[in-house]
VORO-272722 format. One record per residue: y, z, x of N, C-alpha, C in turn. Coordinates in nm, 3 decimals. Layout:
ATOM      nY      nZ      nX     caY     caZ     caX      cY      cZ      cX
ATOM       Y       Z       X       Y       Z       X       Y       Z       X
...
//
This chain:
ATOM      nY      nZ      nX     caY     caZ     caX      cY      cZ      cX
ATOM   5.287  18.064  21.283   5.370  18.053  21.402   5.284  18.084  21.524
ATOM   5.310  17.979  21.604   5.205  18.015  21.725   5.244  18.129  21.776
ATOM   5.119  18.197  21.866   5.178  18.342  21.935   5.205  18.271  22.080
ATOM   5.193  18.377  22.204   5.274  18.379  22.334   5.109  18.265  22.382
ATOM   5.192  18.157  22.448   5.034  18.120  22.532   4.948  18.185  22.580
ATOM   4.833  18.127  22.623   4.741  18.229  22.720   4.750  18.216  22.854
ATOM   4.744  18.235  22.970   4.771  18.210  23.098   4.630  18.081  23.111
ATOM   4.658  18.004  23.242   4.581  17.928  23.272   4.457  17.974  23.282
ATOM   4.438  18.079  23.368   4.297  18.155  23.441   4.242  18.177  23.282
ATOM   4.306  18.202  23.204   4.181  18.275  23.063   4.175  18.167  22.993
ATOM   4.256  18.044  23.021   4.172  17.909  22.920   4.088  17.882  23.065
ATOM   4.120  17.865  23.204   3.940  17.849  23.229   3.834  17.931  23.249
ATOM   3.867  18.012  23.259   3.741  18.144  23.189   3.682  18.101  23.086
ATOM   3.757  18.061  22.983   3.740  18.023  22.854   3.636  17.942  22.833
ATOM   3.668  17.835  22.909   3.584  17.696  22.930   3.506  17.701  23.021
ATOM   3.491  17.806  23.066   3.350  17.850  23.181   3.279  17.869  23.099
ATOM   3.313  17.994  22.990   3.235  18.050  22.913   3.132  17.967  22.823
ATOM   3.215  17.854  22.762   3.147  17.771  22.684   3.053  17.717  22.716
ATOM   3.086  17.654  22.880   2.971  17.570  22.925   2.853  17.631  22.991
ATOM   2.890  17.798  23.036   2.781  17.834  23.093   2.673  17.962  23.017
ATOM   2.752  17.976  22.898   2.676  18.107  22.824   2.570  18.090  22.698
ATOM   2.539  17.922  22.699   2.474  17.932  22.562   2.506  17.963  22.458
ATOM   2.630  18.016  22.429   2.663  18.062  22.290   2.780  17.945  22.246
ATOM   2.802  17.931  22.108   2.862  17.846  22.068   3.001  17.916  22.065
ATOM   3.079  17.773  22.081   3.242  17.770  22.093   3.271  17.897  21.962
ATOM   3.212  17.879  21.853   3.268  18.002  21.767   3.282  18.109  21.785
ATOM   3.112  18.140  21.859   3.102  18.299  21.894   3.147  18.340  22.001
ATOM   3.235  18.251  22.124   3.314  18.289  22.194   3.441  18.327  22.199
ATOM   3.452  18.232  22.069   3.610  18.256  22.016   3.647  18.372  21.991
ATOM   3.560  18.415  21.881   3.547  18.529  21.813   3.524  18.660  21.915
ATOM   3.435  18.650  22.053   3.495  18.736  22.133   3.588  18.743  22.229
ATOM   3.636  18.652  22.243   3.804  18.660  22.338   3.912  18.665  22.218
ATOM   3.853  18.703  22.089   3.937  18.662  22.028   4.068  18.625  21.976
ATOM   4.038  18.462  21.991   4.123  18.335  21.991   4.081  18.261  21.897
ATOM   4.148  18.149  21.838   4.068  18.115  21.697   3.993  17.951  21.735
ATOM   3.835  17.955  21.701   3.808  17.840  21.755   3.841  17.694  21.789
ATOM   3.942  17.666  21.689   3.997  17.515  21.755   4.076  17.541  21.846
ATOM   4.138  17.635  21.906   4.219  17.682  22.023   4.100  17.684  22.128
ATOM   4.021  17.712  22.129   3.871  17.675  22.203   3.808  17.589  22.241
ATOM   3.824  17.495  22.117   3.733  17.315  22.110   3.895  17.267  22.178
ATOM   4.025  17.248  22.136   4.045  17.172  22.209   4.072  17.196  22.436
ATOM   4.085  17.319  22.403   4.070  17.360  22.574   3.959  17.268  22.613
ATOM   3.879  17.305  22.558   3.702  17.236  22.621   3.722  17.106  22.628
ATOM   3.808  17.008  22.536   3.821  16.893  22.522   3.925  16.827  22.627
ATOM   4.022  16.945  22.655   4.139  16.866  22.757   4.116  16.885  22.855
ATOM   4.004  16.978  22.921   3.945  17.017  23.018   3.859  16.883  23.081
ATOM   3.770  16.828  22.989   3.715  16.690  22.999   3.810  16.564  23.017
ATOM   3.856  16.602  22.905   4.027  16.458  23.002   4.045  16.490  23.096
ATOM   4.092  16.628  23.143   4.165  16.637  23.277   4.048  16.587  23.416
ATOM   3.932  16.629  23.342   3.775  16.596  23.490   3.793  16.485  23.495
ATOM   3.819  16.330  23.345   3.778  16.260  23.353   3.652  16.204  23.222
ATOM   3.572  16.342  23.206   3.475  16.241  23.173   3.516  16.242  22.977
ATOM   3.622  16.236  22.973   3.713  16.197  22.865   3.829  16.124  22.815
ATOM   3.814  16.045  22.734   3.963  15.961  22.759   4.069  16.004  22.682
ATOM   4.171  15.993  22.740   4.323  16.061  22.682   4.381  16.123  22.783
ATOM   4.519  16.115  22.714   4.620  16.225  22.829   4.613  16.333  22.930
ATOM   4.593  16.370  23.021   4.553  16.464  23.125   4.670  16.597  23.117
ATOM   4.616  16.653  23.134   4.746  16.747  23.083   4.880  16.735  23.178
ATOM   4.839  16.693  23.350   5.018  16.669  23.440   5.103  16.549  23.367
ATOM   4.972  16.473  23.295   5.050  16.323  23.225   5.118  16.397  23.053
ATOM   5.101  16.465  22.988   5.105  16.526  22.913   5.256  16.601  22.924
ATOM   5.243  16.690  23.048   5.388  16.784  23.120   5.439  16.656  23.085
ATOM   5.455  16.539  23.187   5.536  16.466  23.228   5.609  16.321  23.098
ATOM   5.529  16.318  22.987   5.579  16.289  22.880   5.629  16.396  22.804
ATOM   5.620  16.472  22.818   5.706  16.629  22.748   5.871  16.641  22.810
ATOM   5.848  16.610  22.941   5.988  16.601  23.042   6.048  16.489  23.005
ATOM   6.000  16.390  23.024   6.077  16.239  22.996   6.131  16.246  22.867
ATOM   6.080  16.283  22.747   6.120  16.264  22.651   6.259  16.366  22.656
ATOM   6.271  16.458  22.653   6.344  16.540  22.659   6.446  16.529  22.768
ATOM   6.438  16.475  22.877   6.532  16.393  22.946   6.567  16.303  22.899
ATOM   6.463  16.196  22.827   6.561  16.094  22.738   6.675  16.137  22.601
ATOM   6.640  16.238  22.543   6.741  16.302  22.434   6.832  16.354  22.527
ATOM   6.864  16.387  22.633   6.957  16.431  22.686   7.059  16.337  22.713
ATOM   6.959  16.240  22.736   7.055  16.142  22.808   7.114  16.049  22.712
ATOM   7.035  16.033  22.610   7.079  15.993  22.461   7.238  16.031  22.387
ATOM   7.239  16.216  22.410   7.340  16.284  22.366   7.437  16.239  22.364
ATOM   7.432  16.291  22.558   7.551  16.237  22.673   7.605  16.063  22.636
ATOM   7.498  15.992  22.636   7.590  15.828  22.583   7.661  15.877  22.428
ATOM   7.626  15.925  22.372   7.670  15.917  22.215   7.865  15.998  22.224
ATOM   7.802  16.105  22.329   7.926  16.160  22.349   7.998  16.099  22.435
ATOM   8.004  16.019  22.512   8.085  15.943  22.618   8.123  15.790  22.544
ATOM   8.050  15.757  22.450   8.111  15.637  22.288   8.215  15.719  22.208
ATOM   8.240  15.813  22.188   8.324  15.901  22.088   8.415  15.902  22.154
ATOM   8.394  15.985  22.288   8.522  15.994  22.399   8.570  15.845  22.461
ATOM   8.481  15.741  22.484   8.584  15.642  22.513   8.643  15.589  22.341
ATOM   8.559  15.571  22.247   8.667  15.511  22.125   8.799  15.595  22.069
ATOM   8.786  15.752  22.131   8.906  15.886  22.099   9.005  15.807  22.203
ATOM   8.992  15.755  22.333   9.049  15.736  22.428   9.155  15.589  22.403
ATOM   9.044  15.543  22.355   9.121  15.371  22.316   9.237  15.411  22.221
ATOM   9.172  15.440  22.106   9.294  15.485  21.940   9.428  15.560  22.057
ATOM   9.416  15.644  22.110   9.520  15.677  22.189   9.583  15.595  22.295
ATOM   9.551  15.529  22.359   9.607  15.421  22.481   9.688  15.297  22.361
ATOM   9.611  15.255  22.220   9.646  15.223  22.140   9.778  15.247  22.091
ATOM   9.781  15.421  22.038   9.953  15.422  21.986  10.045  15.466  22.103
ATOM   9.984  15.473  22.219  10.119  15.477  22.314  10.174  15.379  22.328
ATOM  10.115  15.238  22.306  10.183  15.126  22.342  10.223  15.059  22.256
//
């Protein structure tokens, strides 16, 4: 189970660290300790986000996280407003 995130400032600390200390992503891990692929991919989305990587940027990332989840919402809401108009019909039905 994942634990509590890390704040922004200590994943780029993080990724300072990597690029400016000579020591490998492991042995940094191991002293902020965080577990290294929590490390490699910071370093990696850090490079999408500059650019000199291809893939999702992390505001494009937020913003498919939002949409989707605005789309299930909005999904719900139709499913429940089909129930409530076919509840509505069956009734307009035996009044008449």
């Amino acid at each position: 189970m994942p634990g509590k995130p890390h704040p922004p400032e200590f994943r780029a600390e993080a990724v300072q660290l990597v690029r400016s200390s000579g020591k490998s992503v492991a042995q940094i891990a191991q002293d902020l300790g965080i577990c290294d692929d929590t490390l490699r991919r910071w370093v990696q989305q850090d490079e999408i986000d500059s650019g000199k990587r291809e893939g999702l940027t992390t505001s494009e990332r937020e913003e498919l996280q939002r949409l989707r989840r605005e789309n299930r919402i909005l999904r719900e809401e139709r499913d429940i407003l089909k129930k409530a108009a076919a509840f509505f019909a069956k009734e307009t039905d035996r009044t008449r």
